[in-house]
CHARMM-style PDB file with segment names, atoms N, HN, CA, C and O in Angstrom:
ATOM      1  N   UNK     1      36.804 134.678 160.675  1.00  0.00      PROA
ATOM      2  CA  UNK     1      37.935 135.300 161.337  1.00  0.00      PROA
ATOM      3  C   UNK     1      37.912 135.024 162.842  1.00  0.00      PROA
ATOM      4  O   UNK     1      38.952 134.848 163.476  1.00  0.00      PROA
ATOM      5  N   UNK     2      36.596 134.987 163.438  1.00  0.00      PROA
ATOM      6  HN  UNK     2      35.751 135.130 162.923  1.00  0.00      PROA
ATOM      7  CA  UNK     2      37.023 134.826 164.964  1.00  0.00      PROA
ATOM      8  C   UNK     2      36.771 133.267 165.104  1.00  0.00      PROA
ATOM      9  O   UNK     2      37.043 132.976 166.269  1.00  0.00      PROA
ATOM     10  N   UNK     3      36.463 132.417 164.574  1.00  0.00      PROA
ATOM     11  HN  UNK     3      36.241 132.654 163.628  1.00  0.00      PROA
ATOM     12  CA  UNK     3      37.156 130.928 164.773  1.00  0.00      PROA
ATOM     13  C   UNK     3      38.737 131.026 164.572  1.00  0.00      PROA
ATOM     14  O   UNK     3      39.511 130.231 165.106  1.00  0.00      PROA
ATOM     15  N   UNK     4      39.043 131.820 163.951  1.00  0.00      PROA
ATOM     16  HN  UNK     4      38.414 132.466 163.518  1.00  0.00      PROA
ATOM     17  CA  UNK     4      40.964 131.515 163.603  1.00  0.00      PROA
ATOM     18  C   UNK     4      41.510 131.814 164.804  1.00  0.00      PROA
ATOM     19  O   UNK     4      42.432 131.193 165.332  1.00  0.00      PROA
ATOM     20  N   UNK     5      40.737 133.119 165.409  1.00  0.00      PROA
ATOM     21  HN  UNK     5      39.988 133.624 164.981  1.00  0.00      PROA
ATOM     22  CA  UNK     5      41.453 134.168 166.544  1.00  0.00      PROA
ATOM     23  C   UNK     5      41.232 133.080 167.725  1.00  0.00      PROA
ATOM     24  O   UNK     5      42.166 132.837 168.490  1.00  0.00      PROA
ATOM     25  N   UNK     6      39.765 132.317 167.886  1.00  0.00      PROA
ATOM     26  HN  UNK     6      39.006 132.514 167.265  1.00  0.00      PROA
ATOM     27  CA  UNK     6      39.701 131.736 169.179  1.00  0.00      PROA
ATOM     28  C   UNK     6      40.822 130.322 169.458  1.00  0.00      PROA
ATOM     29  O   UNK     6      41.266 129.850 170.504  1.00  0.00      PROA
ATOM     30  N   UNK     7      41.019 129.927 167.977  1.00  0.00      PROA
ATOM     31  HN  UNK     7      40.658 130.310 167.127  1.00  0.00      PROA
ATOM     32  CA  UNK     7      41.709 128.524 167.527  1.00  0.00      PROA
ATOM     33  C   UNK     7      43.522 129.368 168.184  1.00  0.00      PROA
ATOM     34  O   UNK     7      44.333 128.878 168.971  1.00  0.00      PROA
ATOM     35  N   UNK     8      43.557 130.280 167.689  1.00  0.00      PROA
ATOM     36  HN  UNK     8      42.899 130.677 167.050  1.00  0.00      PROA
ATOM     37  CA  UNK     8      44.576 130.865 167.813  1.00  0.00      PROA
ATOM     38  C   UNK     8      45.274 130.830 169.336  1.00  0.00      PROA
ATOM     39  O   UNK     8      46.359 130.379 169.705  1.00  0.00      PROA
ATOM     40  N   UNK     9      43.990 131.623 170.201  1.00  0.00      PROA
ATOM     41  HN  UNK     9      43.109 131.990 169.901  1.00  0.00      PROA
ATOM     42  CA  UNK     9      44.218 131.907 171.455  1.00  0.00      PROA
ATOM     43  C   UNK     9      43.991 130.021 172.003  1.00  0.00      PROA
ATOM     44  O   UNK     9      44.682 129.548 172.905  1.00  0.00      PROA
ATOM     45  N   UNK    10      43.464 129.615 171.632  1.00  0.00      PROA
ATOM     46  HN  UNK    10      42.903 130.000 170.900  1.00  0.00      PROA
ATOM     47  CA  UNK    10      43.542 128.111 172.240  1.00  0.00      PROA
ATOM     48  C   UNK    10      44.586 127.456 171.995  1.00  0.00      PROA
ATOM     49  O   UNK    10      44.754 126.414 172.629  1.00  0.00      PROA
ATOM     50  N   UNK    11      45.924 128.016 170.670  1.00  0.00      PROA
ATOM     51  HN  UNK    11      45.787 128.862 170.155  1.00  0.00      PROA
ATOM     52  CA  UNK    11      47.076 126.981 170.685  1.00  0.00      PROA
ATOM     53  C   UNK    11      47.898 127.754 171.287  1.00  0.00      PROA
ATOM     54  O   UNK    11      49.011 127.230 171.245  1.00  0.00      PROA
ATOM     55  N   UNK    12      47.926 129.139 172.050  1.00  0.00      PROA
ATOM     56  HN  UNK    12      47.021 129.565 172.084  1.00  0.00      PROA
ATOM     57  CA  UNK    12      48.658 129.936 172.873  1.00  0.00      PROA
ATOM     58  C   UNK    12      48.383 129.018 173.935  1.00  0.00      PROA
ATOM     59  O   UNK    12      49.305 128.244 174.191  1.00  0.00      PROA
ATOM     60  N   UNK    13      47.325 128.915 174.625  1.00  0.00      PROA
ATOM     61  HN  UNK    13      46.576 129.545 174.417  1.00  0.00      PROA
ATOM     62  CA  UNK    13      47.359 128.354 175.962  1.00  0.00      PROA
ATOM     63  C   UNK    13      47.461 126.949 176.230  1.00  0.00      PROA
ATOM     64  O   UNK    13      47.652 126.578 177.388  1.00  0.00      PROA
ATOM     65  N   UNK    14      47.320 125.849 174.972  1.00  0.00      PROA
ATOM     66  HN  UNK    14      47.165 126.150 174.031  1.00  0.00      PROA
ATOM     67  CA  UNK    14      48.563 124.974 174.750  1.00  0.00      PROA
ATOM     68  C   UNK    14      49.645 124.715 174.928  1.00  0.00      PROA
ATOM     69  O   UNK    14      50.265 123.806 175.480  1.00  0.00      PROA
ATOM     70  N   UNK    15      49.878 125.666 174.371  1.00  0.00      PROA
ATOM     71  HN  UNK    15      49.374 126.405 173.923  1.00  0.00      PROA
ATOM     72  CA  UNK    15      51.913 125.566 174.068  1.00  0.00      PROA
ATOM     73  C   UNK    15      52.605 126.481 174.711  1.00  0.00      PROA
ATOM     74  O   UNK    15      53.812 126.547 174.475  1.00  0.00      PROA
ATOM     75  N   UNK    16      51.884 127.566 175.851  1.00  0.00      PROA
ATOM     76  HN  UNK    16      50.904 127.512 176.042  1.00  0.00      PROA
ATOM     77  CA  UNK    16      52.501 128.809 176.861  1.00  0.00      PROA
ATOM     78  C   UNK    16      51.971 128.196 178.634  1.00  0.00      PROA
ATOM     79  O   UNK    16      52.589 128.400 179.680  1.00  0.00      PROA
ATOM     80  N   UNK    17      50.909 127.573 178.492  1.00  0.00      PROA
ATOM     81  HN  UNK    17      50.408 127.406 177.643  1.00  0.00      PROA
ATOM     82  CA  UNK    17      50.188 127.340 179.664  1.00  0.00      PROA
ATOM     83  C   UNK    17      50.127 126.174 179.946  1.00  0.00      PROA
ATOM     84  O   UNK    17      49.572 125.848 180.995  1.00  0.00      PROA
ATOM     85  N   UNK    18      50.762 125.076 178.968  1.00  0.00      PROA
ATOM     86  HN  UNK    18      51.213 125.340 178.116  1.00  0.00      PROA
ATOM     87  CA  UNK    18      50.041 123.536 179.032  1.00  0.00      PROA
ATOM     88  C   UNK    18      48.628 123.049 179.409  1.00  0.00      PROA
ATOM     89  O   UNK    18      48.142 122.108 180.036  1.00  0.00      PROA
ATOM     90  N   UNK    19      48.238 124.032 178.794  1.00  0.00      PROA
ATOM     91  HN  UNK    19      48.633 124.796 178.284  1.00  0.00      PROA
ATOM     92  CA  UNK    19      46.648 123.325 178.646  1.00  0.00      PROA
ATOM     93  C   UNK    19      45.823 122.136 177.903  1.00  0.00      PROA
ATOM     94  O   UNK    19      44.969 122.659 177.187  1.00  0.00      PROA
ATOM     95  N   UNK    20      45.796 121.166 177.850  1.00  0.00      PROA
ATOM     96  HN  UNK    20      46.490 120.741 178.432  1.00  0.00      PROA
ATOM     97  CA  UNK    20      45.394 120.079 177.079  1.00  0.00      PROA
ATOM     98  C   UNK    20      44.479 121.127 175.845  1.00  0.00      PROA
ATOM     99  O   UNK    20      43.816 122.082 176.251  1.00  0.00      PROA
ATOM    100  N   UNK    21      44.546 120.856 174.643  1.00  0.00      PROA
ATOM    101  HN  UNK    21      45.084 120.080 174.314  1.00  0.00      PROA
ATOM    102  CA  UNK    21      44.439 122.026 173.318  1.00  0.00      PROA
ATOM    103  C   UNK    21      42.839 121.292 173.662  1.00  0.00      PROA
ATOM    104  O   UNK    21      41.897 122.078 173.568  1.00  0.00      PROA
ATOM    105  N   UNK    22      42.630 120.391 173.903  1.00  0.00      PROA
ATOM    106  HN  UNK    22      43.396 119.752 173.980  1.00  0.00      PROA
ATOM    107  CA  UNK    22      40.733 120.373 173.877  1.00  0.00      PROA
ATOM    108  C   UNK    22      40.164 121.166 174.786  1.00  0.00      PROA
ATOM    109  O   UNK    22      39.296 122.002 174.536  1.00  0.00      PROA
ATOM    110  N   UNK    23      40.648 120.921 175.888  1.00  0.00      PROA
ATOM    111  HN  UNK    23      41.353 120.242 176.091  1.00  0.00      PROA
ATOM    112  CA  UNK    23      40.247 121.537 177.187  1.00  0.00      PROA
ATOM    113  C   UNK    23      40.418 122.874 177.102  1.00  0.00      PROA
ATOM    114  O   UNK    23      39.578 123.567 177.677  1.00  0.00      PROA
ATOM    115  N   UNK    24      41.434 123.487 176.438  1.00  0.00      PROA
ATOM    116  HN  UNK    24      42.116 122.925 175.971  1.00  0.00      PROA
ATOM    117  CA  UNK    24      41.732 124.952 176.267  1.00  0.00      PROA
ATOM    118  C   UNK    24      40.997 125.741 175.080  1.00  0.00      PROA
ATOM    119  O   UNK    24      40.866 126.962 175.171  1.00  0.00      PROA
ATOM    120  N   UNK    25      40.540 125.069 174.014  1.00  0.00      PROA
ATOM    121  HN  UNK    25      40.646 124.078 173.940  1.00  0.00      PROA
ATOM    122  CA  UNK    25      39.547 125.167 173.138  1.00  0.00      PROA
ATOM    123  C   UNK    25      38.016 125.028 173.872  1.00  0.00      PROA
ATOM    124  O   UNK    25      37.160 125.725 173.328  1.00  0.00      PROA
ATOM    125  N   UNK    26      37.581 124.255 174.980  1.00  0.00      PROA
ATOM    126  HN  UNK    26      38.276 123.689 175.422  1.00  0.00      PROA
ATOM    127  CA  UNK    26      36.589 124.409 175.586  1.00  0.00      PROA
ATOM    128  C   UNK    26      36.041 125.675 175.967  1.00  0.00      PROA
ATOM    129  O   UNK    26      34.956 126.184 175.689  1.00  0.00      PROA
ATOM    130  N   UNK    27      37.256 126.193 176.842  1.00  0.00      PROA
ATOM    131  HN  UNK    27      38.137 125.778 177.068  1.00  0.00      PROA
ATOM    132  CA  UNK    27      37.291 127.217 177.477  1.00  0.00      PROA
ATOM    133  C   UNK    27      37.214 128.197 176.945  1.00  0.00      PROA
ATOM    134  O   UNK    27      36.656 128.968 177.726  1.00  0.00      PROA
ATOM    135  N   UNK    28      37.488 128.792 175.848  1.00  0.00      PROA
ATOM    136  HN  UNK    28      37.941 128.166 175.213  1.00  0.00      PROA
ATOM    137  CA  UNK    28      38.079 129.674 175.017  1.00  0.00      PROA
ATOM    138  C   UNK    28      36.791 130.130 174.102  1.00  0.00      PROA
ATOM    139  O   UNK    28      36.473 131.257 173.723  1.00  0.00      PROA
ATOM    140  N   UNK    29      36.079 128.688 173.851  1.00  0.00      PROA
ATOM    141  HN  UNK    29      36.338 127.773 174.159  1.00  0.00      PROA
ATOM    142  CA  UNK    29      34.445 128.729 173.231  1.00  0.00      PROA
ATOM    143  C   UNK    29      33.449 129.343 173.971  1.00  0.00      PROA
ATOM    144  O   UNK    29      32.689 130.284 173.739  1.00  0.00      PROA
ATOM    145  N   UNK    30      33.683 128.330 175.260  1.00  0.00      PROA
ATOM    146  HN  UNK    30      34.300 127.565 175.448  1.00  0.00      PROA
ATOM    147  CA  UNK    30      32.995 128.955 176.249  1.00  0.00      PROA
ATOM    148  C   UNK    30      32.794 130.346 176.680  1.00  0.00      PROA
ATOM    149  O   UNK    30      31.680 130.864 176.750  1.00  0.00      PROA
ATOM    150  N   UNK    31      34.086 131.039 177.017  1.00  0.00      PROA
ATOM    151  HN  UNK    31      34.991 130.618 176.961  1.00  0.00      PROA
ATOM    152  CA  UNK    31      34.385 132.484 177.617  1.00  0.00      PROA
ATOM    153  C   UNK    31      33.639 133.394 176.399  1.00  0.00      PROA
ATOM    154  O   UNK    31      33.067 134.388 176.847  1.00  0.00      PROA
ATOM    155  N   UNK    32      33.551 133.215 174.911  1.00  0.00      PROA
ATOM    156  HN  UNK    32      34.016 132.408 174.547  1.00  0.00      PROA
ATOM    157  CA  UNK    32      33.242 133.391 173.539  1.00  0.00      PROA
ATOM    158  C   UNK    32      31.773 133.894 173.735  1.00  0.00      PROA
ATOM    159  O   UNK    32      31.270 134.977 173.436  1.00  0.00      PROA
ATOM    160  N   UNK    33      31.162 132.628 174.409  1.00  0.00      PROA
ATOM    161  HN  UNK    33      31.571 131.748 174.652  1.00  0.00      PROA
ATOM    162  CA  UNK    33      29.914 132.345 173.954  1.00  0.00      PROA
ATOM    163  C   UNK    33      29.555 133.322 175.567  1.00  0.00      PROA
ATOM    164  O   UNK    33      28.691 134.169 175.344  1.00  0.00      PROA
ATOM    165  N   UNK    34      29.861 133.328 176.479  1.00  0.00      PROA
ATOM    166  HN  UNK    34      30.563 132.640 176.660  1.00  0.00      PROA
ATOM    167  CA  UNK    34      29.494 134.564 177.627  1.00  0.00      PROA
ATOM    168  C   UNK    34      29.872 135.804 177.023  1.00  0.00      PROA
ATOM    169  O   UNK    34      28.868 136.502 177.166  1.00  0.00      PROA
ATOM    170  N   UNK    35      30.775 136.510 176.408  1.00  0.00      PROA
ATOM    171  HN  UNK    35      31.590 135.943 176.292  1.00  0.00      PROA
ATOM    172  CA  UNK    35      30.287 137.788 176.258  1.00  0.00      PROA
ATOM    173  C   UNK    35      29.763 137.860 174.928  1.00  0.00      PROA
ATOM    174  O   UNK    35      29.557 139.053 174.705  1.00  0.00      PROA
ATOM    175  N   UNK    36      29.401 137.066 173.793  1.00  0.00      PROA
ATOM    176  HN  UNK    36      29.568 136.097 173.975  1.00  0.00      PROA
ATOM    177  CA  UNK    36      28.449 137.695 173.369  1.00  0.00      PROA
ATOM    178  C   UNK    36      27.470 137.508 173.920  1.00  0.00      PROA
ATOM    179  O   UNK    36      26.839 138.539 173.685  1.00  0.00      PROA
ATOM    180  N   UNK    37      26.587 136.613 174.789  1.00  0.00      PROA
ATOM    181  HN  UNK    37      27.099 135.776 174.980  1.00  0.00      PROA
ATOM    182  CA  UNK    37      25.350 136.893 175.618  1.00  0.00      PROA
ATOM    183  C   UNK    37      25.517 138.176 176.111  1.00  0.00      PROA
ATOM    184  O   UNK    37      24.816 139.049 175.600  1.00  0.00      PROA
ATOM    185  N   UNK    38      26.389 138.525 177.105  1.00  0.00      PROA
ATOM    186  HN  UNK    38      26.958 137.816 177.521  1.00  0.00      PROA
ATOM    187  CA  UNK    38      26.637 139.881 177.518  1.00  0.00      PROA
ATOM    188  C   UNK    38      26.463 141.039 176.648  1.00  0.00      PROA
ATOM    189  O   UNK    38      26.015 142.172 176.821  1.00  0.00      PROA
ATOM    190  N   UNK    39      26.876 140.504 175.818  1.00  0.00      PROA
ATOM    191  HN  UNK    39      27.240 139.583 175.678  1.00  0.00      PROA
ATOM    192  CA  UNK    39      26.898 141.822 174.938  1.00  0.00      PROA
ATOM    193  C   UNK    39      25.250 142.262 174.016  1.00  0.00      PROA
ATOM    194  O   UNK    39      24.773 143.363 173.742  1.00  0.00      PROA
ATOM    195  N   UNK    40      24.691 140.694 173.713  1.00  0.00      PROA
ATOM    196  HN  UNK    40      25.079 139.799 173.935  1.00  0.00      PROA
ATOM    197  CA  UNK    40      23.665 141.153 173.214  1.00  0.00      PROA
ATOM    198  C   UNK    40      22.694 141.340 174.545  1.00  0.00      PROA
ATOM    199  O   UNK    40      22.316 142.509 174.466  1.00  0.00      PROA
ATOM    200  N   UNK    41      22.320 140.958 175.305  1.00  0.00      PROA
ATOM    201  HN  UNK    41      22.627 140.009 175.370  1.00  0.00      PROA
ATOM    202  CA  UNK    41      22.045 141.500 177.313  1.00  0.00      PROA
ATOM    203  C   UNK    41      22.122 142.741 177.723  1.00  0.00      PROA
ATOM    204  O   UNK    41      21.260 143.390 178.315  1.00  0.00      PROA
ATOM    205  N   UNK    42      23.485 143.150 177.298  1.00  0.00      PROA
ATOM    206  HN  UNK    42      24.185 142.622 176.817  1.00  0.00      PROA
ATOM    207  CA  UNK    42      23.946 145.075 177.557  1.00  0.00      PROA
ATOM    208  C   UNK    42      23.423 145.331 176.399  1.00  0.00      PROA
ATOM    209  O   UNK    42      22.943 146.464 176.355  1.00  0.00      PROA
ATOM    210  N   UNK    43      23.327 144.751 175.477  1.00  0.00      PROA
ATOM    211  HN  UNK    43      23.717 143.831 175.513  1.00  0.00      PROA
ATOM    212  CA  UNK    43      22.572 146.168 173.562  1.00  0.00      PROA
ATOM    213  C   UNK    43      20.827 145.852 173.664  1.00  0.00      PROA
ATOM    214  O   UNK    43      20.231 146.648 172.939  1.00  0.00      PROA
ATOM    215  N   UNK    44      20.121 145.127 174.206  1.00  0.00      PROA
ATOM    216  HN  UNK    44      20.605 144.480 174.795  1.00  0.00      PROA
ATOM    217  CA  UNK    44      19.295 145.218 173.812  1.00  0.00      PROA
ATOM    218  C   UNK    44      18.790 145.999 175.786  1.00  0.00      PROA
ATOM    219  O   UNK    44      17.612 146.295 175.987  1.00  0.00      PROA
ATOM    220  N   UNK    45      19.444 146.119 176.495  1.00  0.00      PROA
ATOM    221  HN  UNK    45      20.401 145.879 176.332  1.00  0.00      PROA
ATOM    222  CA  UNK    45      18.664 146.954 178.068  1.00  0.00      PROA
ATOM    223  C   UNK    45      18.879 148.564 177.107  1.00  0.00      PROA
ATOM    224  OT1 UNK    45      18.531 149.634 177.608  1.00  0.00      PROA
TER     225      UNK     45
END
């Protein structure tokens, strides 16, 4: 389910933002992959 949601939010900022869909899928992985660090960072202090 959250590959669909991130795929999702990456063809929003495609086709609303003109973001090249790789480059916006980069980003989108990326931002993904910082808060769950964050999150497992804040659950395990």
């Amino acid at each position: 389910m959250v590959v669909v949601e991130l795929l999702l939010i990456s063809w929003v900022r495609w086709k609303y933002v003109e973001t090249p869909f790789q480059s916006a899928t980069v980003q989108v992985v990326l931002g993904g992959v910082l808060v769950l660090l964050a999150g497992i960072f804040i659950g395990s202090a």
